[in-house]
C-alpha positions in Angstrom: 4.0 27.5 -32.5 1.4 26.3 -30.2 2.5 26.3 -26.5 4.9 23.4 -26.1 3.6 20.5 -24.1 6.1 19.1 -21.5 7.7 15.9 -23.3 7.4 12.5 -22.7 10.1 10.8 -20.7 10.8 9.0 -24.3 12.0 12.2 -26.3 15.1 13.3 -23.6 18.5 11.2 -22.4 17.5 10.4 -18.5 20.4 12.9 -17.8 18.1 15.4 -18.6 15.2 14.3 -16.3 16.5 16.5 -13.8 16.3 19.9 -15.7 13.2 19.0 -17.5 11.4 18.6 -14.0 12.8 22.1 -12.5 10.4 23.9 -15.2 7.1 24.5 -13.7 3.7 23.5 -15.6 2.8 26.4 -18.0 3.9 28.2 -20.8 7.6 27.4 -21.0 8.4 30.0 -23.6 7.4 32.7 -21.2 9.0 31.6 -18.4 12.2 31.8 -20.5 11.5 34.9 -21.5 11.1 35.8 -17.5 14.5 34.0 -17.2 16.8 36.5 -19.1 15.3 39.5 -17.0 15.3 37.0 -13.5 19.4 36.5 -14.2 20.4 39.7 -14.7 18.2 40.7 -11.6 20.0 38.3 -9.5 23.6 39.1 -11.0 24.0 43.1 -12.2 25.1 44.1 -8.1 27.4 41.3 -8.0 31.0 42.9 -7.4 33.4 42.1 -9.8 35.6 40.1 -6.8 33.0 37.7 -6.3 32.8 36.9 -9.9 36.2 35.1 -10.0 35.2 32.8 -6.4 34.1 29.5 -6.4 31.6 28.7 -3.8 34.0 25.6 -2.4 37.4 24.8 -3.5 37.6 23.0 -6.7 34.6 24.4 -8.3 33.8 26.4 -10.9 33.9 30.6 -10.1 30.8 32.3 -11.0 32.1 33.6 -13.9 33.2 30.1 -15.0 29.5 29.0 -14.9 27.9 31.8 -16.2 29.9 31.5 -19.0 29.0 27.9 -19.0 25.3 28.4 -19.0 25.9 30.7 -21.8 28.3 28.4 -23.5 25.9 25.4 -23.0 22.9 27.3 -24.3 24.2 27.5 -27.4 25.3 24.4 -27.8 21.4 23.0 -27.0 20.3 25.7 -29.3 22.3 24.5 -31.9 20.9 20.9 -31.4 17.3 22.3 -31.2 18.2 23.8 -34.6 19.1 20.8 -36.4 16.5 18.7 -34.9 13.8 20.9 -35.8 14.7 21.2 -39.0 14.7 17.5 -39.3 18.3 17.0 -39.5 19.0 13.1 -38.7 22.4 13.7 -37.9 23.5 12.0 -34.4 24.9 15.3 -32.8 27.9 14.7 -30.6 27.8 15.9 -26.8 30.4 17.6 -25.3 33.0 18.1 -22.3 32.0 21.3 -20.1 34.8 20.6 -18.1 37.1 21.0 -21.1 36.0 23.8 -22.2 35.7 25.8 -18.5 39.7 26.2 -18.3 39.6 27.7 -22.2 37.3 30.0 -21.8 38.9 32.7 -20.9 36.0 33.5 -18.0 38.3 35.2 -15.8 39.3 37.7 -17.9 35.6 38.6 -18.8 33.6 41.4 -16.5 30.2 40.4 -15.1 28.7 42.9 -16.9 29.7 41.6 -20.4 29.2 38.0 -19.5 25.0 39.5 -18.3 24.9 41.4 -21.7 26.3 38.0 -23.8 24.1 35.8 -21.6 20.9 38.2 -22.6 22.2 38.4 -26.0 22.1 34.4 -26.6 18.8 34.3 -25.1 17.6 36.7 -27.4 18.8 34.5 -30.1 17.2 31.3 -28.1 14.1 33.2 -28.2 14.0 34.1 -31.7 14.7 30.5 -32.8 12.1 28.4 -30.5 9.6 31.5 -31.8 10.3 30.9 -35.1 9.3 27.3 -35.3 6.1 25.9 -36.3 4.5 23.1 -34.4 5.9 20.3 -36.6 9.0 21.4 -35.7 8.2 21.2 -32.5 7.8 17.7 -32.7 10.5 16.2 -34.4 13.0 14.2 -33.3 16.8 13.5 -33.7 20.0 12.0 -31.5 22.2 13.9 -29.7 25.0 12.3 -27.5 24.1 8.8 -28.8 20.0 9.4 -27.1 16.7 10.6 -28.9 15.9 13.6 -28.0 13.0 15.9 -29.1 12.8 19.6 -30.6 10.3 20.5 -27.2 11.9 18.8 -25.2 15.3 20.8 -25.9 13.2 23.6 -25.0 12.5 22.2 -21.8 16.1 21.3 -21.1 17.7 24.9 -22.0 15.2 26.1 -19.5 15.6 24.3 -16.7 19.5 24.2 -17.2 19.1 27.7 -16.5 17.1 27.2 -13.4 19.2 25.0 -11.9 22.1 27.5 -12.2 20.4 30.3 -11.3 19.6 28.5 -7.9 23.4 27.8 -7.7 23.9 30.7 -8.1 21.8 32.3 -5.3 22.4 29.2 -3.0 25.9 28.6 -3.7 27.6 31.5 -5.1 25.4 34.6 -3.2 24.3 33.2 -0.1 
């Protein structure tokens, strides 16, 4: 695939806006490349106490949203799938803050939430490498909005920007 172009505002819900703006001009598929190696960096010396602390009461602990970043990435991967392969399908969205409380985060280690999250992003890299630029541009609906193949790129990638500056602003600082 040639390098992906940002999207138009037209081909993401306006939820998105937000991540789609943290990623930086430039080759996107690099940058999440650099992503995977930039989490782990941040993460590997965290102490196992930390990882079940929430940065402010009622929050999520950093476990809980690593394993939501993790868990979300799949699920956009999973609509990047089907889009790109020109399934017409309106995808459903889903509640993150149903599925926090079942996941079982706090039983997990920090190490083997790193090694899934790297493991997924492997896979995510494999996929958005794998595609061909029509692909690329196709279109389908996920939770009731149009959203583009590229432009699911975009958002897995700045999803995972905005939580990594959570986590070093919120969780670490």
């Amino acid at each position: 695939m040639s390098p992906l172009l940002r999207p138009a505002a037209d081909e993401f819900a306006q939820y998105f806006a937000g991540y789609v703006n943290l990623v930086p001009d430039g080759d996107v598929l690099a940058m999440l490349r650099r992503q995977g190696a930039d989490m782990t960096a941040l993460l590997r010396d965290v102490p196992e106490s930390m990882g079940d602390r929430a940065y402010s009461p009622g929050k999520w602990t950093l476990k809980e949203s690593l394993l939501h970043l993790i868990d979300t990435e799949r699920v956009f991967t999973y609509r990047l799938l089907r889009v790109a392969r020109g399934d017409a399908t309106p995808l459903p969205g889903f509640d993150q803050d149903a599925w926090v409380p079942n996941s079982g985060a706090s039983a997990r280690t920090m190490r083997s939430l790193l090694a899934e999250f790297a493991t997924v992003r492997v896979a995510t890299l494999a996929l958005i490498e794998s595609l061909d630029d029509a692909a690329g541009e196709r279109r389908g609906v996920s939770s009731e909005k149009p959203v583009s193949a590229r432009a699911i790129v975009y958002i897995i990638a700045g999803h995972d920007l905005h939580h990594y500056a959570f986590f070093r602003d919120k969780y670490l600082a």
